[in-house]
Structures are given as structure tokens and as C-alpha cells.
C-alpha positions in Angstrom: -7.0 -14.0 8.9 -5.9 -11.8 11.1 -6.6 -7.8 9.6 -6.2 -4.9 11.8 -9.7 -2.6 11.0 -13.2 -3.0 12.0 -14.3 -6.3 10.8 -17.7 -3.6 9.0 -14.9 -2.3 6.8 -14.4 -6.0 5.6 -17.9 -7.0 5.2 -20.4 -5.5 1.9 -21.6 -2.3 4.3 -18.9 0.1 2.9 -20.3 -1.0 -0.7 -24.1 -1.5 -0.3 -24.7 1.7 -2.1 -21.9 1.6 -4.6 -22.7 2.6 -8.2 -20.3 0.3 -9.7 -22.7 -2.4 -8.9 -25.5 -1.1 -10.6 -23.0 -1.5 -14.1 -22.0 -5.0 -13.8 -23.6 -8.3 -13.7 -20.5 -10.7 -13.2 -21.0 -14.6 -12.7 -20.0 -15.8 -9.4 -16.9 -18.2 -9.2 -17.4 -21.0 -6.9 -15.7 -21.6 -3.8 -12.4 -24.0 -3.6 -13.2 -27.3 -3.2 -11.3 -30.6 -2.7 -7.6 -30.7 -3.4 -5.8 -29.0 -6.4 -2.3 -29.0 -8.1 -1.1 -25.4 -10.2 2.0 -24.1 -11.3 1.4 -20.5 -9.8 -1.0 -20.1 -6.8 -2.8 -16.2 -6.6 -3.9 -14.9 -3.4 -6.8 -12.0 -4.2 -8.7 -11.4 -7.5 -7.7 -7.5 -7.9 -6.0 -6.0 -10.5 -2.7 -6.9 -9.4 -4.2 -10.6 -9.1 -6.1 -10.4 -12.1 -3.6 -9.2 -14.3 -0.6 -12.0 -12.7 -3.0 -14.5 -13.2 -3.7 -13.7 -17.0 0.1 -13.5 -17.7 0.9 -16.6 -16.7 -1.8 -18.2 -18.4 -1.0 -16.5 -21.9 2.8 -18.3 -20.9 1.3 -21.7 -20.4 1.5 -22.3 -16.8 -1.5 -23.5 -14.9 -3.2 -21.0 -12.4 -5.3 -21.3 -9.2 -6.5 -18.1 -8.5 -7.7 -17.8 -4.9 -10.0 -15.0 -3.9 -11.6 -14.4 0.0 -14.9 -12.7 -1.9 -15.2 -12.3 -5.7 -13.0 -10.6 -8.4 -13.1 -7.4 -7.8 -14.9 -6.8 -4.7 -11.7 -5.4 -3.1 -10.4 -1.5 -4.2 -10.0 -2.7 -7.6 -14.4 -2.8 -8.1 -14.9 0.1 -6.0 -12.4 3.2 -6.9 -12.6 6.0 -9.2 -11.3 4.5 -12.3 -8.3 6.9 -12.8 -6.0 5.1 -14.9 -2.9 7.7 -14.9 0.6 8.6 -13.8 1.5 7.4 -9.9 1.6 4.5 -7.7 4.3 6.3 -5.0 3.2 9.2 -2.5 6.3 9.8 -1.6 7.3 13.3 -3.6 10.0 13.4 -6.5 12.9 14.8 -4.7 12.5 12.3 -1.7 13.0 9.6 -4.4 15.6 11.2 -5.4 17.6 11.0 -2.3 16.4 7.7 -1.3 17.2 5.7 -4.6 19.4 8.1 -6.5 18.6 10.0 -9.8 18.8 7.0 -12.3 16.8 4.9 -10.4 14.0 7.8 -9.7 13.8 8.2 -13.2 13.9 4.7 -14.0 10.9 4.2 -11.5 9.1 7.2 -13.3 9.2 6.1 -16.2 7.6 2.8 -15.0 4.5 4.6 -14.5 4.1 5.5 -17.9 4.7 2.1 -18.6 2.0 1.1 -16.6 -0.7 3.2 -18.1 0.6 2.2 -21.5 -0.2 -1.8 -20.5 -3.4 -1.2 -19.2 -4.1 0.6 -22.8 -2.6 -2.5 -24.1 -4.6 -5.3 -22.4 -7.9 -3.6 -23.1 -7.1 -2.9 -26.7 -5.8 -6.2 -26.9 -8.6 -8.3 -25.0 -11.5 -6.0 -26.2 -12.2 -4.7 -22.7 -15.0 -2.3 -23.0 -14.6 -0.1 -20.0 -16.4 3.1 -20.9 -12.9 4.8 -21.1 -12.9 8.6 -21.7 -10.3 11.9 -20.7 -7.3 13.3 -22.9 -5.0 12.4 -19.6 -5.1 13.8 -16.2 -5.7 17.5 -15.5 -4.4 18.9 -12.3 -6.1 22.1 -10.2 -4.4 24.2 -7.9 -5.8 24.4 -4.8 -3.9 27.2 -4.1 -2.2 30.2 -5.7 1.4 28.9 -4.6 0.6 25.3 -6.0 -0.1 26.8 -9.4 3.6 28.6 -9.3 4.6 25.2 -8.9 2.8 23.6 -12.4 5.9 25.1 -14.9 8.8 23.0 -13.0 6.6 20.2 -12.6 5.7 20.8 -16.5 9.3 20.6 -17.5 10.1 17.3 -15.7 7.2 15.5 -17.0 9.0 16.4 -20.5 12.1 15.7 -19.5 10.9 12.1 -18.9 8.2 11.5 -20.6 9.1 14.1 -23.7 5.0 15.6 -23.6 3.9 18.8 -23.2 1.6 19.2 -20.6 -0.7 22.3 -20.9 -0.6 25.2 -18.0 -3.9 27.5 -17.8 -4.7 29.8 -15.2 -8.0 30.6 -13.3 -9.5 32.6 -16.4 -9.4 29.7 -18.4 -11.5 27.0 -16.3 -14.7 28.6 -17.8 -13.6 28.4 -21.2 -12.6 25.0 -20.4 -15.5 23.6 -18.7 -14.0 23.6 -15.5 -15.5 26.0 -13.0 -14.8 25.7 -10.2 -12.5 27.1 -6.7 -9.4 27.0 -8.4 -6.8 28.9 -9.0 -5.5 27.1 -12.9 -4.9 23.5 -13.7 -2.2 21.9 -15.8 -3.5 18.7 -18.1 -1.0 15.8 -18.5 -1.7 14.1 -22.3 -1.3 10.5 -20.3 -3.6 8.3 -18.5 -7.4 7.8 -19.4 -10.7 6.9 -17.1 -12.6 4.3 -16.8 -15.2 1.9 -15.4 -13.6 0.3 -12.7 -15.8 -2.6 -11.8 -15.8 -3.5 -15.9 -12.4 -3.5 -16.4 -11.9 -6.1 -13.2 -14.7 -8.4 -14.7 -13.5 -8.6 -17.8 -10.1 -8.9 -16.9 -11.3 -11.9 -14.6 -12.9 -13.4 -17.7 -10.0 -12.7 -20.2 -8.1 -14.7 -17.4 -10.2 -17.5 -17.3 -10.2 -17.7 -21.3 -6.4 -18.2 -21.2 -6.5 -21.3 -18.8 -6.3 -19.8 -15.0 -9.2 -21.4 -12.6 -10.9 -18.3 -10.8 -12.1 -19.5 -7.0 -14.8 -17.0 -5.0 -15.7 -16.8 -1.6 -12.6 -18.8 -0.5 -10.3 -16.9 2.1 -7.0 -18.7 2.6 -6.3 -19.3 5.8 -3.1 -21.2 5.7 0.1 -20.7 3.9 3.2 -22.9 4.5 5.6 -24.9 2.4 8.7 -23.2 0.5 9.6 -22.8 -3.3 8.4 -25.5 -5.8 5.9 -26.9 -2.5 3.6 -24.6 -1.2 0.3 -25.5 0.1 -2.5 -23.1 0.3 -5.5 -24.2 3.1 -8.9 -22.7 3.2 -12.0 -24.0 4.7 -13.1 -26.5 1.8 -10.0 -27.3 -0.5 -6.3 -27.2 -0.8 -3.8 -25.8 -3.3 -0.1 -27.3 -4.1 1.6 -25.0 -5.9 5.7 -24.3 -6.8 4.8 -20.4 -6.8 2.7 -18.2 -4.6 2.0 -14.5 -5.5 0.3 -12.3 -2.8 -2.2 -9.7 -4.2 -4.4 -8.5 -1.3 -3.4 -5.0 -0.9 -5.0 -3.0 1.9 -7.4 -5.9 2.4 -3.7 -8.0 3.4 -4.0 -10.4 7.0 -1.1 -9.8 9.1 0.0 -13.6 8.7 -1.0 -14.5 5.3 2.3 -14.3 5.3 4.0 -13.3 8.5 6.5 -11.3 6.5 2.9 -9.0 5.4 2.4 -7.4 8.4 2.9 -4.1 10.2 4.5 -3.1 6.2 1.4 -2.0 5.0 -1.4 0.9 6.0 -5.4 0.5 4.9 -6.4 4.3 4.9 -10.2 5.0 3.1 -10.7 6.4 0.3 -14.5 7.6 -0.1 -16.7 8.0 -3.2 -20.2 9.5 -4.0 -22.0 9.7 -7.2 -25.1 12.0 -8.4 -27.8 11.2 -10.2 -27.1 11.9 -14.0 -26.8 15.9 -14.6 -28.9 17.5 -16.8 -27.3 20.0 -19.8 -28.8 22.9 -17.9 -27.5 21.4 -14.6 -23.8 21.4 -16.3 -23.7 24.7 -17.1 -25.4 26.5 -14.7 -22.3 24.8 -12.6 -20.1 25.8 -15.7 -18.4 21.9 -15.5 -18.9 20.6 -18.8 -15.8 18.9 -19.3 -15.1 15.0 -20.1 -11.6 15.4 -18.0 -10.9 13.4 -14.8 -9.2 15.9 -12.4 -8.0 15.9 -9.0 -7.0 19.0 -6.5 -3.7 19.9 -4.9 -4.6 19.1 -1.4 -2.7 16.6 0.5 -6.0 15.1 1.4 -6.9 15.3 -2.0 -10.8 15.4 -3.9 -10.9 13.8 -6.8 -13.9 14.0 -9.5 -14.9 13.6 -13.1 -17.9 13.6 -15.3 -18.6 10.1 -16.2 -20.2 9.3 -19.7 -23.8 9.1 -18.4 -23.3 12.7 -17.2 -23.1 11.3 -13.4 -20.5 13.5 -11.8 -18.3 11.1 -9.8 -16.6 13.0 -6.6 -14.4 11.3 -4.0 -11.7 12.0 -1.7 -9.0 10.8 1.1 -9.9 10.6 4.8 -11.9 8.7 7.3 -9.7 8.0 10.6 -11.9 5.1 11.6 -13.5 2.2 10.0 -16.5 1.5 12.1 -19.9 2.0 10.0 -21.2 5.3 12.3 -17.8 7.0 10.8 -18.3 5.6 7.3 -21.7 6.8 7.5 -20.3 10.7 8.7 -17.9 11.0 6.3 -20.6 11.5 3.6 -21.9 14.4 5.3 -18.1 16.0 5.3 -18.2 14.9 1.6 -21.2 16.3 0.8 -20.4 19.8 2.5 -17.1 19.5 0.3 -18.9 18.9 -2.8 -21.6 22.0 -2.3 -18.7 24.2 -1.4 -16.7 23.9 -4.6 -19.7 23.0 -6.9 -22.8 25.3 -5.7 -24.6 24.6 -8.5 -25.1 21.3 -7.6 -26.1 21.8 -4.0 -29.5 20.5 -4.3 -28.9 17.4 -6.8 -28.9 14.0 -5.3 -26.0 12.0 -4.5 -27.7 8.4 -4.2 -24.8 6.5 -4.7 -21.7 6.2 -1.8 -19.1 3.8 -1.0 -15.6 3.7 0.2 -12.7 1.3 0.7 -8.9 1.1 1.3 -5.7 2.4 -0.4 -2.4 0.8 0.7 0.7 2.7 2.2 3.7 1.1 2.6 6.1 3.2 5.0 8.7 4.2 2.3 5.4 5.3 0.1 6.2 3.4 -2.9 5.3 0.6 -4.2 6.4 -2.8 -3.6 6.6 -5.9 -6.3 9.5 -8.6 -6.1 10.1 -12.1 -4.6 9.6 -11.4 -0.6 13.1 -11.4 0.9 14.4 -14.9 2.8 11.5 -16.8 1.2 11.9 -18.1 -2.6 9.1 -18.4 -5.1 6.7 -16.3 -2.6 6.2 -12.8 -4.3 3.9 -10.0 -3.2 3.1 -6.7 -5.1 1.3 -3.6 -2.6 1.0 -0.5 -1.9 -0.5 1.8 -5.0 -1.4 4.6 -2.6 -4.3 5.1 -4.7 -3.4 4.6 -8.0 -4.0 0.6 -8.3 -5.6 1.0 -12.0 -2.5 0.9 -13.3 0.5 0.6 -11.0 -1.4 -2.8 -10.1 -1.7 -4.0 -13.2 1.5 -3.7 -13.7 2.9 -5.4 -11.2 0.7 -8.3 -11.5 2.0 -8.6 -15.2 5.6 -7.8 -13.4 5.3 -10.6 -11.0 4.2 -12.9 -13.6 7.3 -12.0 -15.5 9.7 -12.9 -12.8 7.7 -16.0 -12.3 8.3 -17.4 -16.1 12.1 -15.8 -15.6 11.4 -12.7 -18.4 12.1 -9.2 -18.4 10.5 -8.1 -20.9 9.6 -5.1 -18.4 10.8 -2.7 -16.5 11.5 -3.7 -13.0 13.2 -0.5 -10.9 15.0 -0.9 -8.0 12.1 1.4 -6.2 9.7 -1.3 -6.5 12.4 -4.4 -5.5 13.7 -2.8 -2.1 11.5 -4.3 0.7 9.0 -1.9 2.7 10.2 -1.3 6.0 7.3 -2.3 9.2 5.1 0.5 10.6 6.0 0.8 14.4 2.7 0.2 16.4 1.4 -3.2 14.9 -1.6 -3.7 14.7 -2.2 0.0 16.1 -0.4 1.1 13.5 -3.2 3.2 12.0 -3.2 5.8 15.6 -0.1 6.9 13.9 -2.5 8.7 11.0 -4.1 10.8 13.5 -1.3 13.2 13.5 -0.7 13.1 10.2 -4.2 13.8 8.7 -4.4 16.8 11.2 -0.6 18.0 9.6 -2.3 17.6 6.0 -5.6 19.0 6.9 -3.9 22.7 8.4 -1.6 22.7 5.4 -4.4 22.0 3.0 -6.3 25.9 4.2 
């Protein structure tokens, strides 16, 4: 394979001290052996993988799911478990002008439909994923992002006809929230959950409908065309008529060639504490069950989990070597002490990161990949694979069996332009994190 980061941010360092380990106990699927015939070939066990892979198999058609680790392992067993609204960074208005008002609001209301599956497949497969939060709450980092909450209000009922709820600064007390802030506006859509759970169980609800799960087995060939692809890796072979791509920011350049320089691996980091004490909780005055993130471009995210752990993570890193995975904790922590002082002494055992997925149009991207029928790809969540990934696994799926039984906007059919750069593509975030950082004071 041929990725363009530090081969440490590829190997278990980034996730030796990750808490999600510590709550799941998953059997390991053996490696590809030998040679194998399927309908539908799957490259990477996330949730975009996962979910394809479980479709399909609920339709009938035999499955070879291929994964370079084990389910999981990726983003989708190591992020926050926000299941919610999003999947495109780029902001409403540039959607707008880009796809044109009915297909931005087609697209929106895509994302609800995400959510809504994910709520589906766990009700429906009795996934028990410690899920918790009325929705999403937002909190202004800054007074002129909360002036901004009452338009933003009024087009979330525009689409989705809810009401989100506005409160100001004097309110986060009475709320549980305390905190730097300057008001919050709570979405009713979206829930949290255990991340690592909901990708295990997923994996195993796959495997009960008929799809063949395959661990430590990175592909490392892909040719053929549609109805006779062949995937190679080290010990076995797969013929398949259909190939879907799921590998997100863990994608190799030439797995396929179309793949590369169209996608961006940025980190995403993620520290836990130990659990909080009721004492601990409100002498911080953050008592609430809510998962919330900040205004900032480079944003925090955080939530009290059900254990009372406080979960707390955030966007940056500029390098993926293990020295700067290893400093970025120290930024985190300073972060963390700043806007919960409370806390400053309580332990943080627990810290991991991995990789989002930009795409340079920042949207998403799920369809057949242009000039090369029955190969389809789904990428680029920019931090909200829960449930944009999910989605477009079941999406692909659908395409597969020829159904459109859901909605499939034109936002996530056009093809992502390439990054100029290659596979220095990621210099190019220098810059731009510097941009976001200034305008985040």
C-alpha cells in the first residue's frame, strides 16, 4: 500500500492507550486464505464497510469483507461516538453556490437521514452501545458566534421542522454546563455512543446475515473490471463482480489509482479521565449527559460518558510522527484545565488519536467511481463517520442490488477533485491550521 503519513500513525501506537479498548472484547477474524468467489468484495471493516457489508447480506448476495487490521481498528473504534447532524465541512452557503438550493437541501436532509438509520440498525439488530444525549448542543466560543445560533435555529426548522433551543451564558449553570462560553443552542437530533461497541456488533450482526469477515489481510492488488475483479493479498485471493472501497483516511494511494491525492488524513485527538466523582461534577458545575462541541474552527469536542468519565477531544496535530502525537496531549491537556479548572488535577489516563478524511470539495463522497463500473467508494465524513458512514455504506449497498430506497444527493455523487501536492499534500494544512487557529482567539 502506498499511504502518505508516518508509517507510526498506521501501526497500534496512536491507540495503545485508548479507552475504547478497555470496553470491548471482540473475536479476532482470521486472515484471508486460499482463493475465494463473492458477489460484492469490501475493502475496510469501518462503518461505511460494516454497514455495506450487512446490507448486502440482508439482500442475499454473498460478501467477502476484506480488512488490513480488524473491524474497527480504523476511525470507526477510536472516535468520540457522536452520532449527529454533518458529514460536509464545507459551510451551508458554499453548498449553496456549489450545488444549487435544491440539491443543498436535498443533501441536508440526508444527514438526518443518516442519524435516523443508525437509530434504526441498532434498534433493529439490538446493538447495545451505551447511547445517551437529547441531540447535539452547540457552545459559542465567542459572543459573535452566539448572534449567529437564531438564523442557524430557523434553518434547522426550515428543514428538519425542530425547534432547537437558544440559551445564553446565564443559563449553562442551570443547565449543567459551566464552562468558557458565551450560550449554546441544543439540536433535538443525534445521540452518543460507544464507538468501539457499535463497530463490533455491527461486525457481528454482518456476519449473522451471511457476509465472511477477514482480519489482518491488507489488499495489495486490485485489477479486473465489472462482474471480474480480483482482490490479491499476501495469503488469498478474492473474485468478485463488485468492489466497494471503504478505507477512509487510512486509503493507499493505489488501492485504486483513481484514490489518491482526493483525500486528506488530518488527526483528530482524544483523552479520557478517570471516572468523576459527584463532588468532582459540581465543583466543575458540568453535570450534564449532553455531548457538545465549541464553535472553533479547530474545534474541542467533549461529553460526559455514562460511567461519569468526561471524554474531551479535539482537531489538530500537523504531523504524524509519535514525538508529535505524544505533544499534542500536553496542548490538550492545557486546553482542558483552561475551560474546566475544576478538573485540573484529575487524571487523564486514557489518550489516543487517529484520522478524519477531507476531500477537497469538503463533502462527502459515495457513488460508483467515475470511468470504472461496479468499483464504488464512499469517504470523506470530516469527522462525523458515525453516521454519514453508515450511511453511505447502506447507500452503496443500495446501488449495488439496483434500489433507491434512499436518498442519494447529487453532493455526494459528484467526484472529489485531487489535492495539488501529492503525496505532500498535507504541507498544504500548515497554512490553513495557522488561518483557523488566529481566527479561533
Amino acid at each position: 500500500m502506498n499511504r502518505i503519513c508516518d508509517a507510526f500513525a498506521y501501526g497500534d501506537g496512536p491507540v495503545e492507550h485508548c479507552f475504547w479498548n478497555e470496553t470491548v472484547s471482540a473475536r479476532p477474524r482470521p486472515p484471508l486464505t486460499g482463493e475465494i468467489t463473492a458477489d460484492v468484495a469490501v475493502i475496510g471493516a469501518g462503518y461505511t464497510g460494516l454497514s455495506a457489508a450487512l446490507h448486502l447480506a440482508e439482500a442475499g448476495r454473498s460478501v467477502a469483507l476484506v480488512e488490513a487490521r480488524q473491524p474497527g481498528w480504523g476511525a470507526s473504534g477510536r472516535n468520540g461516538g457522536f452520532c449527529c447532524l454533518g458529514g460536509a465541512k464545507a459551510g451551508s452557503g458554499a453548498l449553496r453556490r456549489r450545488f444549487g438550493g435544491r440539491a443543498y437541501r436535498d443533501y441536508r436532509l440526508c444527514e438526518r437521514d443518516a442519524v435516523d438509520l443508525v437509530a434504526e440498525m441498532i434498534a433493529r439488530r439490538g446493538i447495545a452501545a451505551e447511547t445517551h444525549s437529547e441531540g447535539e448542543t452547540l457552545l459559542a466560543h465567542r459572543r459573535r458566534d452566539f448572534r449567529g445560533f437564531e438564523a442557524e435555529a430557523r434553518e434547522l426548522h426550515d428543514l428538519y421542522g425542530v425547534s432547537p433551543e437558544i440559551f445564553g451564558p446565564d443559563a449553562l449553570a442551570r443547565r449543567g454546563m459551566s464552562g468558557p462560553f458565551q450560550g449554546g443552542m441544543t439540536t433535538p437530533i443525534g445521540f452518543a455512543l460507544n464507538p468501539a461497541k457499535y463497530a463490533a456488533q455491527l461486525a457481528a450482526a454482518a456476519e449473522d446475515a451471511g457476509a465472511a469477515i477477514y482480519g489482518d489481510s491488507p489488499v495489495t492488488g486490485l485489477t479486473g473490471s465489472d462482474g471480474a475483479f480480483v482482490l490479491q493479498t499476501a495469503s488469498g485471493r478474492v473474485s468478485a463482480g463488485k468492489v466497494v472501497i471503504a478505507t477512509n483516511g487510512y486509503s493507499s494511494e493505489d488501492l485504486p489509482g483513481w484514490l489518491g491525492a482526493r483525500f486528506i488524513p488530518a488527526q483528530s485527538s482524544i483523552m479520557v479521565t478517570r471516572p468523576l466523582t459527584e463532588p468532582e461534577l459540581q465543583a466543575q458545575g458540568w453535570t450534564s449527559d449532553q455531548m457538545c462541541y465549541d464553535t472553533r474552527n479547530l474545534l474541542h469536542y467533549f461529553r460526559l460518558m455514562p460511567d461519569r468519565r468526561f471524554l474531551f477531544g479535539m482537531r489538530g496535530g500537523l504531523s504524524t510522527t509519535r514525538a508529535v502525537h505524544h505533544a499534542i496531549r500536553d496542548g490538550m491537556r492545557r486546553d482542558f484545565n483552561r475551560m474546566f479548572p475544576a478538573w485540573a488535577e484529575v487524571e487523564t489516563p486514557w489518550y489516543w488519536s487517529g484520522f478524519v478524511c477531507y476531500a477537497r470539495g469538503m463533502v462527502p463522497f459515495a457513488a460508483e467511481v467515475p470511468g470504472a463500473p461496479g468499483l464504488f467508494a464512499g469517504f470523506a465524513y470530516h469527522g462525523n463517520g458515525v453516521a454519514m458512514g453508515s450511511y453511505c455504506g447502506a447507500l452503496l449497498a443500495q446501488r449495488i442490488l439496483g434500489r433507491d430506497a434512499l436518498r442519494h444527493p447529487e453532493v455526494l455523487r459528484r467526484p472529489p477533485g485531487r489535492f495539488p501536492g501529492g503525496r505532500f499534500r498535507r504541507l498544504a494544512m500548515w497554512p490553513a491550521y495557522l488561518g483557523y487557529a488566529l481566527s479561533d482567539l
